[in-house]
DSSP file (Angstrom, degrees, kcal/mol; ACC not computed):
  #  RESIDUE AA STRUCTURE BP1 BP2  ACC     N-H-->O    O-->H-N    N-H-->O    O-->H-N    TCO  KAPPA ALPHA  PHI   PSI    X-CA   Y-CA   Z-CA
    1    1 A X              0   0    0      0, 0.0     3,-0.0     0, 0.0     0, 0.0   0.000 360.0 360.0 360.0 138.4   96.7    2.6  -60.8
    2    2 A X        -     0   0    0      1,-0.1     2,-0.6     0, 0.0     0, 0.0  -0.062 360.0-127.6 -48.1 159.0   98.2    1.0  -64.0
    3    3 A X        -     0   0    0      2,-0.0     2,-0.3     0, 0.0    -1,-0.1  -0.959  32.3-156.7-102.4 136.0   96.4   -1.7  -65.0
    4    4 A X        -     0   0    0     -2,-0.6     2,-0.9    -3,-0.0     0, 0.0  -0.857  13.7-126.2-109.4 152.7   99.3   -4.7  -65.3
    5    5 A X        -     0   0    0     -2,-0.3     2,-0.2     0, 0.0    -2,-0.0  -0.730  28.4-148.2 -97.8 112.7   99.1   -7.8  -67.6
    6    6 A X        +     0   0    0     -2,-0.9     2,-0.2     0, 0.0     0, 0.0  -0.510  22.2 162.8 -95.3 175.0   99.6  -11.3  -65.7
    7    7 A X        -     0   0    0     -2,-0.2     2,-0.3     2,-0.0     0, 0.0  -0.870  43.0 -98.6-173.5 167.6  101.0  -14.4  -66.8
    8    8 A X        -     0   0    0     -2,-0.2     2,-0.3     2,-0.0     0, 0.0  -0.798  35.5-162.8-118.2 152.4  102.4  -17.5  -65.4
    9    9 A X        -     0   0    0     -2,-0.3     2,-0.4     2,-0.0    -2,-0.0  -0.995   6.3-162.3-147.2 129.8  106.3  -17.5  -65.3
   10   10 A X        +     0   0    0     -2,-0.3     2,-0.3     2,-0.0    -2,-0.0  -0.762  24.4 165.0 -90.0 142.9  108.2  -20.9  -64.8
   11   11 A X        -     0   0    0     -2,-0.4     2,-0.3     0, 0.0    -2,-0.0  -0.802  47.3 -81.4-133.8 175.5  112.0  -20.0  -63.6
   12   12 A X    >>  -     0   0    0     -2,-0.3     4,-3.0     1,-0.1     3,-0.6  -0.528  34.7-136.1 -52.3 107.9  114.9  -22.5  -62.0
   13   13 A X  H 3> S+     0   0    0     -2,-0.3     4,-2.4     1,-0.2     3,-0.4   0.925 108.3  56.2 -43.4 -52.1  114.2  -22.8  -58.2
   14   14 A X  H 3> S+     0   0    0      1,-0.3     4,-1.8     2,-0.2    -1,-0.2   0.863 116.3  43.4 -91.8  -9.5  118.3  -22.3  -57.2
   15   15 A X  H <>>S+     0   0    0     -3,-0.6     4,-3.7     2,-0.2     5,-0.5   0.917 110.7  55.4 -81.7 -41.8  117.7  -18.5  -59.4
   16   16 A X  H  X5S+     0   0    0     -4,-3.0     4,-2.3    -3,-0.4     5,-0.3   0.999 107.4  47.1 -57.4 -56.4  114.1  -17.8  -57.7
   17   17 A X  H  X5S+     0   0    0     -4,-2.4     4,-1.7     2,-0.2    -1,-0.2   0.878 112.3  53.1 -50.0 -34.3  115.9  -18.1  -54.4
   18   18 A X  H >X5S+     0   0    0     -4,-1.8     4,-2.7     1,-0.2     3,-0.8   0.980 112.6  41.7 -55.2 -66.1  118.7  -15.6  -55.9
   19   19 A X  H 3<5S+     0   0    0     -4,-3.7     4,-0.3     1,-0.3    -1,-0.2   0.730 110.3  57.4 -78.9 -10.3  116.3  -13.2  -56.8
   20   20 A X  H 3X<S+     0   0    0     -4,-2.3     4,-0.7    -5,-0.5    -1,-0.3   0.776 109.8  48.1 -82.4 -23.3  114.1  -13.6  -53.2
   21   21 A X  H <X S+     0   0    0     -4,-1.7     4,-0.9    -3,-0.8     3,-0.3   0.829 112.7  49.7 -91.2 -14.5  117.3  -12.7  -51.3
   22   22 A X  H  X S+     0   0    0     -4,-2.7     4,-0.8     1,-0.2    -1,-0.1   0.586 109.2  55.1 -93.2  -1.3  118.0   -9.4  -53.8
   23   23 A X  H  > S+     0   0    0     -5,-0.3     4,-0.6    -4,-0.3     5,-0.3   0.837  98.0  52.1 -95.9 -21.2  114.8   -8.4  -53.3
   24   24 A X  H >< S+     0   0    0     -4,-0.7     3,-1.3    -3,-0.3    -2,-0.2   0.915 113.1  55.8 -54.5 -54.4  114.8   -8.2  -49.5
   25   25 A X  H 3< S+     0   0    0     -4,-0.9    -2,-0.2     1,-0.3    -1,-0.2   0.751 110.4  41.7 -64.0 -38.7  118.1   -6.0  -50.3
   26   26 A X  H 3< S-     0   0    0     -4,-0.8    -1,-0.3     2,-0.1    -2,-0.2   0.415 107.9-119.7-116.0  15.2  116.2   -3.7  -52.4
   27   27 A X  S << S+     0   0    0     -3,-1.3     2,-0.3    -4,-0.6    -3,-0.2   0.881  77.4 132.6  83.0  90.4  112.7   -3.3  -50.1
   28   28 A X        -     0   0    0     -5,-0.3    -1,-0.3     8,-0.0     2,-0.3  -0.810  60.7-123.9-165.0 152.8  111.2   -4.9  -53.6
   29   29 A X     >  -     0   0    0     -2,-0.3     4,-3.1     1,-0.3     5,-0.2  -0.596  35.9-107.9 -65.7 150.8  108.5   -8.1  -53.8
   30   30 A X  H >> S+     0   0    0     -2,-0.3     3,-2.8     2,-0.3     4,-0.7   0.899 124.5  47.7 -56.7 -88.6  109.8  -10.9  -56.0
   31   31 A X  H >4 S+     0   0    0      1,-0.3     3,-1.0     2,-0.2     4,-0.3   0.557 112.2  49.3 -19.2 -59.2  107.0   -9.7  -58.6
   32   32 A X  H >> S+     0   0    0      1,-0.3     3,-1.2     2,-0.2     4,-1.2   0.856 113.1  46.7 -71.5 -46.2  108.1   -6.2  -58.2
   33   33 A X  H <X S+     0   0    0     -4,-3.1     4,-0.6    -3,-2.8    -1,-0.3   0.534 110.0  48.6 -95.0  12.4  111.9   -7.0  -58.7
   34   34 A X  H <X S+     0   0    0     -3,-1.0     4,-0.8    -4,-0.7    -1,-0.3   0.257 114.8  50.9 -96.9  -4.4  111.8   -9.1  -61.6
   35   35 A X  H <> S+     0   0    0     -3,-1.2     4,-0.7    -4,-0.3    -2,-0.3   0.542 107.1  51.0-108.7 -27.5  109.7   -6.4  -62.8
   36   36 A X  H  X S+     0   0    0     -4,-1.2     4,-1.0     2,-0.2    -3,-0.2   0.835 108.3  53.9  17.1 -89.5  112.2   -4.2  -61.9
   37   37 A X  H  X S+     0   0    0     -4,-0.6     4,-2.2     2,-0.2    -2,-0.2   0.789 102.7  54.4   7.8 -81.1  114.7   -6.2  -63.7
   38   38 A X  H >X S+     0   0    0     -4,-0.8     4,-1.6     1,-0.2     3,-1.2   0.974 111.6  43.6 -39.8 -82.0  113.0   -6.3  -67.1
   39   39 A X  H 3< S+     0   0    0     -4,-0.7     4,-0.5     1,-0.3    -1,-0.2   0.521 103.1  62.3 -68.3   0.1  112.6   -2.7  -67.4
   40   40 A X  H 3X S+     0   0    0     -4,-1.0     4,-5.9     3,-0.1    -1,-0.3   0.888 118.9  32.5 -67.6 -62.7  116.0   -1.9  -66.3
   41   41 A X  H << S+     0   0    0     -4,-2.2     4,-0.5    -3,-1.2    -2,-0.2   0.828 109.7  56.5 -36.0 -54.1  117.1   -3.8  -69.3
   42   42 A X  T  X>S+     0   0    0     -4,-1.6     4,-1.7     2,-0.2     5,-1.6   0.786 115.0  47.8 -76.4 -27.2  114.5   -3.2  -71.7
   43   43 A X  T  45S+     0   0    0     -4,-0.5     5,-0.3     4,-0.2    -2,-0.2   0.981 111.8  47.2 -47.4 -65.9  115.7    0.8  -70.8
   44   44 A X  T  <5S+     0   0    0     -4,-5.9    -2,-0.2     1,-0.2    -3,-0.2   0.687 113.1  54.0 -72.2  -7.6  119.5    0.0  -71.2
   45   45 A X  T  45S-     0   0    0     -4,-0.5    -1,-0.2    -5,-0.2    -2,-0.2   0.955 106.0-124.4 -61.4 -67.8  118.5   -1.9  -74.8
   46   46 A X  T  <5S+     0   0    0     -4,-1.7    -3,-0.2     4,-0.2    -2,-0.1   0.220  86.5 113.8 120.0  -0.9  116.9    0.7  -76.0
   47   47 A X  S   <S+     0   0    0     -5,-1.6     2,-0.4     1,-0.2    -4,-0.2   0.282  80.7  44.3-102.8  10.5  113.8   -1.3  -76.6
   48   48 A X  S    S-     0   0    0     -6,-0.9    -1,-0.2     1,-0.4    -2,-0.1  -0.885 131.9 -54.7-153.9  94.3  111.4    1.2  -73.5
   49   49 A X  S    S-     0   0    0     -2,-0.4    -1,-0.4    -3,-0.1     2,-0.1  -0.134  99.4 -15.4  73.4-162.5  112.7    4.7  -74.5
   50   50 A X        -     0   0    0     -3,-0.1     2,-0.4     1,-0.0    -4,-0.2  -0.497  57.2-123.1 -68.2 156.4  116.3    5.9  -74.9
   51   51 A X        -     0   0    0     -6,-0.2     2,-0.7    -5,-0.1    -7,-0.1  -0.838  29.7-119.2 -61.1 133.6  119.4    4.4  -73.6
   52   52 A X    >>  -     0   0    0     -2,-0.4     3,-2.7     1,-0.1     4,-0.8  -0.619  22.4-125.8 -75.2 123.6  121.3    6.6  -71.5
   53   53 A X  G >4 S+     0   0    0     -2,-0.7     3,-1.7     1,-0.3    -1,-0.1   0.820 105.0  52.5 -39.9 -56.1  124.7    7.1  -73.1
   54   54 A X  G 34 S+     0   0    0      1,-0.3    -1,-0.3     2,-0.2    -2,-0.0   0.493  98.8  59.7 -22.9 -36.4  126.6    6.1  -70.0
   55   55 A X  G <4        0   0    0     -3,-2.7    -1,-0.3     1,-0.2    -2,-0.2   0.401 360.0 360.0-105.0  -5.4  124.9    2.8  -69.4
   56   56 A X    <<        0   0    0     -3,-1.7    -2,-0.2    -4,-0.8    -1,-0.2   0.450 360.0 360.0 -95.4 360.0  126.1    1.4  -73.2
């Protein structure tokens, strides 16, 4: 198993609640779908590997 790096993460209660009901929807832990999240981004940026031509 990867080893992962924790950290304490502050957010906006009424957004925490947002992202606990989209995670139910996607079979995901809050960790795991903010985690999820990131690297969806940091993919379609360009900043974790390529961007897929489609997704810019």
């Amino acid at each position: 198993m990867t080893k992962k790096k924790s950290f304490p993460l502050r957010m906006n209660p009424e957004l925490y609640k947002v992202i606990e009901r989209w995670e139910q929807d996607e079979f995901r832990s809050v960790n795991g779908h903010i985690e999820f999240l990131l690297r969806d981004t940091a993919k379609r940026e360009g900043k974790l590997g390529k961007p897929r031509k489609e997704e810019r």
